[in-house]
Wavefront OBJ file of the C-alpha trace (Angstrom):
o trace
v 108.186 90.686 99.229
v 110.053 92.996 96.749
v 111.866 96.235 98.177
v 110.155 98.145 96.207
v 106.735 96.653 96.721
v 107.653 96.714 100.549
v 108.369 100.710 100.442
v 105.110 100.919 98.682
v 102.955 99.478 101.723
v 104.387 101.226 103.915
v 103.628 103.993 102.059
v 100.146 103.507 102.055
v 99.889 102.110 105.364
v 101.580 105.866 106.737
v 99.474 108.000 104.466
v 96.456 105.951 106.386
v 98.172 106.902 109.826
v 99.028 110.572 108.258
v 95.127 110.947 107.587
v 93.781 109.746 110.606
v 96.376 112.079 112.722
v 95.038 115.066 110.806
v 91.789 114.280 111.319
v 91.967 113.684 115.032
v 94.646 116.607 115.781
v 93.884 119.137 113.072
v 97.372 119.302 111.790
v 97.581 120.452 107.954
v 98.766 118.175 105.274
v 102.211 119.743 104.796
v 102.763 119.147 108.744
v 102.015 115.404 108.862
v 103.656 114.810 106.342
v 107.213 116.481 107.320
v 106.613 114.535 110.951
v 105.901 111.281 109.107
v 109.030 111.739 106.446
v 111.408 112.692 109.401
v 109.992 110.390 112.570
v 108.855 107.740 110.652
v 109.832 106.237 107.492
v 112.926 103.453 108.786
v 113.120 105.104 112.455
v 113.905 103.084 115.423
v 111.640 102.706 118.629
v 112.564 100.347 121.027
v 114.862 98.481 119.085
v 112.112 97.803 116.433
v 112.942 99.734 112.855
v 109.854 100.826 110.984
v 109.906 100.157 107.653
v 111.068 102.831 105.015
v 107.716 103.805 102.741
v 108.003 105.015 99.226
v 108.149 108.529 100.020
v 106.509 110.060 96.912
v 103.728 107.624 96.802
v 103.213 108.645 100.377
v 103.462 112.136 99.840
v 101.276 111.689 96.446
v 98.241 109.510 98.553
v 97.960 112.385 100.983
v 97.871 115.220 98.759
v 95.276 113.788 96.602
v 93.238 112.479 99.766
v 93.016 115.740 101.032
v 92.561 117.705 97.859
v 89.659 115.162 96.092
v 87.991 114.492 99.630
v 84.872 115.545 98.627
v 85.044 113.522 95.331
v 86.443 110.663 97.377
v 83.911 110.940 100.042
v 80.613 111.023 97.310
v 82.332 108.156 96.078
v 82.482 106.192 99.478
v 79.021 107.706 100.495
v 77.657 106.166 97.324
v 79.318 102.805 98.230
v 77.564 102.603 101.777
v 74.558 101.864 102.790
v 72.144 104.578 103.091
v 72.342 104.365 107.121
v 76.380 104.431 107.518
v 77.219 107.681 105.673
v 80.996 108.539 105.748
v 81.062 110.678 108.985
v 79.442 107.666 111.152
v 82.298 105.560 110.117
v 85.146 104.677 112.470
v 88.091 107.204 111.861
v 90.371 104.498 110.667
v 88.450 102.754 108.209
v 87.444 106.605 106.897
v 91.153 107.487 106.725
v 91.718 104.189 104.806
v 88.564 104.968 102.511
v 90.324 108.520 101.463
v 93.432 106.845 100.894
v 92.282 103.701 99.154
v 90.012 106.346 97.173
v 93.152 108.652 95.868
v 94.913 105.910 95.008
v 91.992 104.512 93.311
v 90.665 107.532 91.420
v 94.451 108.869 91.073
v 96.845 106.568 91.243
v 98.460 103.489 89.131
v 98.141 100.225 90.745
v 95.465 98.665 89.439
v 92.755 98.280 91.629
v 92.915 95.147 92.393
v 96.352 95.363 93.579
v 95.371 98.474 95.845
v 91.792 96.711 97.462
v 93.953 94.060 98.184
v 96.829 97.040 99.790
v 94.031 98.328 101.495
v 92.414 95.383 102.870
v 95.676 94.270 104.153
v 96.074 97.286 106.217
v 92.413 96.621 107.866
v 93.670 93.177 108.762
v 96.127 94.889 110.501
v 94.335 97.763 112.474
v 91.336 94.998 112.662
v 92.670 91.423 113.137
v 89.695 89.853 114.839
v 86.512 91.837 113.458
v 84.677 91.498 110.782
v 86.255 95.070 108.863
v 88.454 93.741 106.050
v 85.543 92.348 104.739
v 83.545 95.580 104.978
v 86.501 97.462 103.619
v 87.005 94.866 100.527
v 83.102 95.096 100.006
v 83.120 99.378 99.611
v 86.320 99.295 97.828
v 85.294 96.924 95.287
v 82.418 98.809 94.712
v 84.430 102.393 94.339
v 86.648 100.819 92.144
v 84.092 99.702 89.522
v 83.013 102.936 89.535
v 86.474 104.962 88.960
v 87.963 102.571 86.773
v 84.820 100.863 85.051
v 87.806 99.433 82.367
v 89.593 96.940 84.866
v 86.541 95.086 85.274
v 85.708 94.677 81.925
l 1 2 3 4 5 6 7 8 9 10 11 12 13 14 15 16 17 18 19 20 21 22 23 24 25 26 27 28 29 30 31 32 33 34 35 36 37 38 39 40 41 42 43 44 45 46 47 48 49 50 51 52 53 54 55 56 57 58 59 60 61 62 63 64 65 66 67 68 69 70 71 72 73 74 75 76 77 78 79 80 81 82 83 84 85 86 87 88 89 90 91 92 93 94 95 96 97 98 99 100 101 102 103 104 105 106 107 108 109 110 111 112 113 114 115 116 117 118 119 120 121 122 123 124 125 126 127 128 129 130 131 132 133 134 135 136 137 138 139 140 141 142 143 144 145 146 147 148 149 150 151 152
């Protein structure tokens, strides 16, 4: 994998992380994202080094997570099945639905390249259940509807 494409996972993979810490500790944006840039991107724990994430895709994913939620969250809603709204999802899968949603509604990539981003990252917070496939299922369906054109 590229550097550069490398950097860019990770970035996405720690604005997932980022979200799911605000969520569960109530920290603001601005917070988890200093603690992420300076704890984080390329430190060392245990000998392992975490990989270095594209810092202003990062920093771009959770700004526009947290300031479209509601946009991103009618989205998602409207991509679920009537009986699983948004706030009876699991906390990780929600964080990676706001994520996956800014970058879908926001970002560059084109969607395909960011479902498959995204799914990735379930298959790594979800090795052995059935998730990814969930997760590709509601974020094919979110994309059609932000970026009708890449379907076409």
């Amino acid at each position: 994998m590229k550097p550069s494409r490398q950097m860019k996972s990770a970035a996405r993979l720690y604005a997932v992380q980022a979200l799911f810490q605000m969520e569960q500790s109530d920290q603001s944006a601005d917070g988890v994202i200093r603690e992420f840039e300076d704890h984080r991107f390329g430190a060392r724990y245990e000998g392992d080094e975490l990989a270095e994430g594209d810092v202003n895709l990062f920093r771009q994913l959770v700004g526009d997570a947290v300031n479209y939620q509601a946009q991103i969250d009618q989205m998602t809603d409207r991509a679920l099945v009537a009986k699983w709204p948004i706030d009876r999802i699991d906390p990780t899968i929600r964080a990676l639905f706001r994520v996956a949603g800014a970058e879908l509604t926001h970002g560059d990539a084109p969607p395909k390249v960011a479902i498959s981003e995204f799914v990735d990252i379930a298959k790594a917070f979800f090795p052995e259940g059935r998730e990814p496939k969930f997760v590709n299922a509601v974020l094919d369906h979110m994309a059609r509807e932000a970026k009708p054109e890449a379907f076409v």
